[in-house]
Residue frames relative to the residue before (quaternion, step in Angstrom):
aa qw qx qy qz dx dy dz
X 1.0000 0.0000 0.0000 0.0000 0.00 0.00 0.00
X 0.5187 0.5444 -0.4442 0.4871 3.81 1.09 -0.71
X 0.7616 0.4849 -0.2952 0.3127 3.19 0.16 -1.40
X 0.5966 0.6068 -0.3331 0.4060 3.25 0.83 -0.77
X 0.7278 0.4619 -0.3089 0.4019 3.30 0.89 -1.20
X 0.7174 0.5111 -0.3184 0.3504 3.26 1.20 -1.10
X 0.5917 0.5975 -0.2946 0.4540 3.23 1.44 -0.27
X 0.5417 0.6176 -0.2286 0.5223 3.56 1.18 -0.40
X 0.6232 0.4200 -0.2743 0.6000 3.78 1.18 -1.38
X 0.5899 0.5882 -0.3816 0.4006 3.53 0.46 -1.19
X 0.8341 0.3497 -0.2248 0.3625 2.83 0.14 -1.37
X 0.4601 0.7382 -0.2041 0.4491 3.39 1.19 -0.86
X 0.8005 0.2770 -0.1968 0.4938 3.62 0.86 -1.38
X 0.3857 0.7463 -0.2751 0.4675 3.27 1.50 -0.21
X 0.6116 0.3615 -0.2135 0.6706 3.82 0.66 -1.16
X 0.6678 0.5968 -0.3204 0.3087 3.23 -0.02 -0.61
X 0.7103 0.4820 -0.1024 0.5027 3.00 0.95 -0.93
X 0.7047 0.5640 -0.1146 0.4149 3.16 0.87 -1.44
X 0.6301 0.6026 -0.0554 0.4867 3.17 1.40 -1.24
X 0.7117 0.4159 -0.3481 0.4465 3.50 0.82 -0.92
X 0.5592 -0.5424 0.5248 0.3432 3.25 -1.86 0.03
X 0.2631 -0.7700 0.5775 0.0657 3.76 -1.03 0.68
X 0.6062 0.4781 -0.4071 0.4881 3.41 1.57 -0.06
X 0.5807 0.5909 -0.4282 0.3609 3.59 1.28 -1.58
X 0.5680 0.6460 -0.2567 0.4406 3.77 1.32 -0.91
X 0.7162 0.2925 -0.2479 0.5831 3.86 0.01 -0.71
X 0.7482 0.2853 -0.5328 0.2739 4.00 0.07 -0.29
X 0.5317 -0.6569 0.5330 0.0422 3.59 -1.36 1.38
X 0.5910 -0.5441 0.5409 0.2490 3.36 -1.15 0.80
X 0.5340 -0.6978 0.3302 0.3448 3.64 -0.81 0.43
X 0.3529 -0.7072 0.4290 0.4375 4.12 0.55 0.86
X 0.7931 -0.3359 0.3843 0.3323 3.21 -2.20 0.65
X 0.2324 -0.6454 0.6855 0.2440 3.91 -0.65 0.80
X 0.5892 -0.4812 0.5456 0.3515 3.69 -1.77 1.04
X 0.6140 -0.5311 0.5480 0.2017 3.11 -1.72 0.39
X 0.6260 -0.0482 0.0292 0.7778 3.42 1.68 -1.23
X 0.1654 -0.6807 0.6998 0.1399 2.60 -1.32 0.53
X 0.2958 0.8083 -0.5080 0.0337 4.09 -1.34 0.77
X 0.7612 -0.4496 0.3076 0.3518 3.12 -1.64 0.69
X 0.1321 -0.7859 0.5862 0.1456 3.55 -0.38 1.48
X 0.7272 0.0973 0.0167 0.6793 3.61 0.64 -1.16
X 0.7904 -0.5002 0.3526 0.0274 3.08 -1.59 2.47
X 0.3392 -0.7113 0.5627 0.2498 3.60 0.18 0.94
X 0.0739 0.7710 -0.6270 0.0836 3.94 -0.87 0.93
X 0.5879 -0.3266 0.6153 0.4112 4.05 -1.63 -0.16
X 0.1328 -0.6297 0.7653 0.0151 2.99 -1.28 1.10
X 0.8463 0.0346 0.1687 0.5041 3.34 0.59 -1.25
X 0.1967 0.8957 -0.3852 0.1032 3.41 -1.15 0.88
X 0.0519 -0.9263 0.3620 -0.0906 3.12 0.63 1.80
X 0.7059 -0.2710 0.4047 0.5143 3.60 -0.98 -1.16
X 0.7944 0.1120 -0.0438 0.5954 3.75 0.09 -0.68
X 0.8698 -0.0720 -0.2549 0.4163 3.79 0.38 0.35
X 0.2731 -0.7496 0.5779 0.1718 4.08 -1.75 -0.28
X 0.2710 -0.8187 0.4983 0.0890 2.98 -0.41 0.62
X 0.0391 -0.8247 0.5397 0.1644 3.49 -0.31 0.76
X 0.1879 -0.8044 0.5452 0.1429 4.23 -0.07 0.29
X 0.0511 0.6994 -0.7078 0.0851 4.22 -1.20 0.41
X 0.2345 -0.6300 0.7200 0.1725 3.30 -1.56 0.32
X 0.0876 0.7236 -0.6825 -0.0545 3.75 -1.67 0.10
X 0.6219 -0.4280 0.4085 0.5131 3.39 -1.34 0.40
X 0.6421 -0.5284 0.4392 0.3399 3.31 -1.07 -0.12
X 0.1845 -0.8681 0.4158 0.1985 3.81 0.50 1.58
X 0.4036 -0.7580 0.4307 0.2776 3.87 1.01 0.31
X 0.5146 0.5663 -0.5280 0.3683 4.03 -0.99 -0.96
X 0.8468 0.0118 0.0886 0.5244 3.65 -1.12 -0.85
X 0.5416 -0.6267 0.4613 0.3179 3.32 -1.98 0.66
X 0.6510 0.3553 -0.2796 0.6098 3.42 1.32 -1.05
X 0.0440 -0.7156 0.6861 0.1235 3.46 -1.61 0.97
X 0.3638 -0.7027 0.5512 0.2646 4.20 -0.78 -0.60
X 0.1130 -0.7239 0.6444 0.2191 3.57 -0.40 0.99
X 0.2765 -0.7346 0.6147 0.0777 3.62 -1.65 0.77
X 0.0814 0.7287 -0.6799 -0.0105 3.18 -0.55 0.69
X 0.3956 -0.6064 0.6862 -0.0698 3.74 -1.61 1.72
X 0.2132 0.7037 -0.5947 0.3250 3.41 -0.06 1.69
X 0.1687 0.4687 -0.8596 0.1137 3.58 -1.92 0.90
X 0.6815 -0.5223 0.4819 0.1750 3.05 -2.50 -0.45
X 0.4766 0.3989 -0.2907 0.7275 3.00 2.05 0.57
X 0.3721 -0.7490 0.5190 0.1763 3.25 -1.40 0.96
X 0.4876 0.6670 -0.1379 0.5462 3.22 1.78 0.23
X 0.7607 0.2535 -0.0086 0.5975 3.07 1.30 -0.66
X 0.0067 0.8840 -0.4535 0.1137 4.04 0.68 0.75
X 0.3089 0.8422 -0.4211 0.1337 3.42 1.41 -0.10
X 0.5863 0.4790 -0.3359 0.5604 3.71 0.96 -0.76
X 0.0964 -0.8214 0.5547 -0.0916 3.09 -1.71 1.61
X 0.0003 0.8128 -0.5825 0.0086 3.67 -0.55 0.97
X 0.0324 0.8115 -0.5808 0.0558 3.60 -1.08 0.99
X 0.2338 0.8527 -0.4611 -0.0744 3.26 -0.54 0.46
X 0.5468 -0.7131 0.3384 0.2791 3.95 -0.71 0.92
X 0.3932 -0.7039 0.5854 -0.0850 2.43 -1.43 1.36
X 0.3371 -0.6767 0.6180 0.2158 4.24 -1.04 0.32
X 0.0486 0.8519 -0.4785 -0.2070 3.53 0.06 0.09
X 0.3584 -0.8506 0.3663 0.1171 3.90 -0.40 0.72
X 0.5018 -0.8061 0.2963 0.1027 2.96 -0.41 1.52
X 0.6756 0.4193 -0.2448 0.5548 3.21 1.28 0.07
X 0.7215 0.3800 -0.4112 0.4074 3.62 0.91 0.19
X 0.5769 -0.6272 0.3601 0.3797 3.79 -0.57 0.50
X 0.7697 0.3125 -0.1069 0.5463 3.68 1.24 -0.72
X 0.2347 -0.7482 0.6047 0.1395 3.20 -0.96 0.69
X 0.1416 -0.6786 0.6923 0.2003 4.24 -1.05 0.84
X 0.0501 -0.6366 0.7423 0.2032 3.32 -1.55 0.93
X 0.0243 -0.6401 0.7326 0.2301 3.31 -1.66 0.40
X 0.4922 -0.7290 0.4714 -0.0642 3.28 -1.63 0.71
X 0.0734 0.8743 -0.4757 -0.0630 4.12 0.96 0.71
X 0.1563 -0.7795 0.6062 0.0236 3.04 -0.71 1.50
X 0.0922 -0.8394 0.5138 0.1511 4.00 0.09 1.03
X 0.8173 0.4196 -0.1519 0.3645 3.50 -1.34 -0.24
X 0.4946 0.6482 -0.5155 0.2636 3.82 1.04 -0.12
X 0.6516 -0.5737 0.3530 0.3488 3.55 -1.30 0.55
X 0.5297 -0.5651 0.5021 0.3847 3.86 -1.16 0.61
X 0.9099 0.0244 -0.0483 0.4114 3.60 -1.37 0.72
X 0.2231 0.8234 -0.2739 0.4440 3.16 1.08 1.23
X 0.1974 -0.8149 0.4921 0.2342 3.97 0.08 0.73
X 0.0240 -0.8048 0.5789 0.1286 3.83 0.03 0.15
X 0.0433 -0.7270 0.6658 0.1623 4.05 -1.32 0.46
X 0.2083 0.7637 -0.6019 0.1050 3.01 -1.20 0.64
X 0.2446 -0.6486 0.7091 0.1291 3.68 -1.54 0.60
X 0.6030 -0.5623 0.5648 0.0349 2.65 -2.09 1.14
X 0.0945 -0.8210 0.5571 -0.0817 3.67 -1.23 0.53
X 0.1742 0.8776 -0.4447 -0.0412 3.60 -0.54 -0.55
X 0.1015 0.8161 -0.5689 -0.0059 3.61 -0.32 1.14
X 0.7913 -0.2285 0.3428 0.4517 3.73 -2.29 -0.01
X 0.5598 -0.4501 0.5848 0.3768 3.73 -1.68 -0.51
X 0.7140 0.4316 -0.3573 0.4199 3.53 0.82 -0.23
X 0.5848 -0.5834 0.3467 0.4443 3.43 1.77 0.12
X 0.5711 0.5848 -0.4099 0.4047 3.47 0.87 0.02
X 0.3861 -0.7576 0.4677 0.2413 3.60 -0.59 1.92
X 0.6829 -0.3131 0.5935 0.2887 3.44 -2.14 0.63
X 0.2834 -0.6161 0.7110 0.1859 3.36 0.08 -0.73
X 0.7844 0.2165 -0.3870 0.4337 3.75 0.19 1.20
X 0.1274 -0.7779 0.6103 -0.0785 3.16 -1.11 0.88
X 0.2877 -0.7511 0.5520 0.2199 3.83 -0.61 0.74
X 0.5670 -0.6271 0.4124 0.3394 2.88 -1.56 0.34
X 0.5572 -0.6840 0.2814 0.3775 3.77 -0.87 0.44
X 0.3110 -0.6768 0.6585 -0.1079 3.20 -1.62 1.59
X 0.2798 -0.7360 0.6041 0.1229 3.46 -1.58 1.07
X 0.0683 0.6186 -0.7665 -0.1583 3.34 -1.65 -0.42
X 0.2994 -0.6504 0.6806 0.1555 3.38 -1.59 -0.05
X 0.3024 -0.8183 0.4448 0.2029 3.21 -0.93 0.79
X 0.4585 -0.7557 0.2659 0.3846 3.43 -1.04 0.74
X 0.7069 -0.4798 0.2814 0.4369 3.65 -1.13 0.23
X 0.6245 -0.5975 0.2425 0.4407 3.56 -0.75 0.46
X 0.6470 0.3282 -0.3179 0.6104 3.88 -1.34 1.03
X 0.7250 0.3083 -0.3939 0.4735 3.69 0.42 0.01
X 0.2622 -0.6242 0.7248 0.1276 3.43 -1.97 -0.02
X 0.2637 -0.5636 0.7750 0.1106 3.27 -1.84 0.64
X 0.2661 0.7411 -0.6161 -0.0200 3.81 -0.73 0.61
X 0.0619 0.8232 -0.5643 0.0027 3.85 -0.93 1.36
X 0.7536 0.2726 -0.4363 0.4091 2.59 0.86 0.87
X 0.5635 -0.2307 -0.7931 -0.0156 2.19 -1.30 1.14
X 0.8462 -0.2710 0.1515 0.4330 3.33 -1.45 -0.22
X 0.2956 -0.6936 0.6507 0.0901 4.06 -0.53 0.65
X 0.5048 -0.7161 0.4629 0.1345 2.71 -1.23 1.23
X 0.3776 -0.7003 0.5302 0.2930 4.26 -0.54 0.66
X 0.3997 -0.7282 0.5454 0.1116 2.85 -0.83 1.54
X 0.3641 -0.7716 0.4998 0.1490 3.59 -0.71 1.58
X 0.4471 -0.5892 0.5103 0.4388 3.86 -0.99 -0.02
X 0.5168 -0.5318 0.6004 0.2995 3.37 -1.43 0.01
């Protein structure tokens, strides 16, 4: 009769297990949007080639949803910002800062572009910060701009 029973719980805790869902388990409530959210490190060029640019920022971590979208409001008139590039980001709930980087394809070759940075939820709902507007120029064709990361300074002989 023990055995039976223990064989029954066993067997019992067994389904159990087996049976449940491990995804319905890992998906999280949406964390505690910041109060503020702002530009910690100066939106800058990371990168800048023929066919793409990269535009990089940091922010506190802007909390609410897991997926967020950095935005970055570029044309060739600082006056005129009409041209949009966004691309998604996870944002992790354990780190105090969030990096957005930004792929801006197809822009013209030796070119000044201006543009400002943003960043909002997956449901489209904005951070509530936006920088002020900043240029770069792209480089002529067959070249690259890379700052990030940092490049070593070529010494003289």
């Amino acid at each position: 009769m023990n055995n039976l029973l223990l064989k029954l719980a066993l067997t019992a805790t067994v389904c159990t297990l087996l049976s449940s869902n491990p995804t319905a388990a890992q998906i999280l409530p949406p964390m505690k949007r910041a109060e503020r959210v702002e530009i910690t490190k100066a939106p800058a060029l990371e990168l800048a080639m023929d066919h793409l640019t990269i535009i990089r920022w940091t922010t506190n971590n802007p909390g609410g949803t897991d997926v967020h979208f950095g935005v970055v409001h570029y044309g060739t008139d600082p006056k005129d910002l009409s041209q949009t590039a966004k691309s998604p980001i996870r944002v992790n709930r354990g780190h105090p800062e969030t990096i957005f980087r930004v792929r801006m394809p197809g822009l013209k070759p030796q070119t000044t572009y201006y543009y400002k940075v943003t960043s909002m939820e997956s449901n489209g709902k904005s951070d509530g910060v936006e920088s002020p507007v900043n240029q770069f120029t792209t480089p002529a064709p067959g070249e690259r701009i890379v700052n990030y990361p940092p490049q070593p300074v070529a010494q003289p002989e």
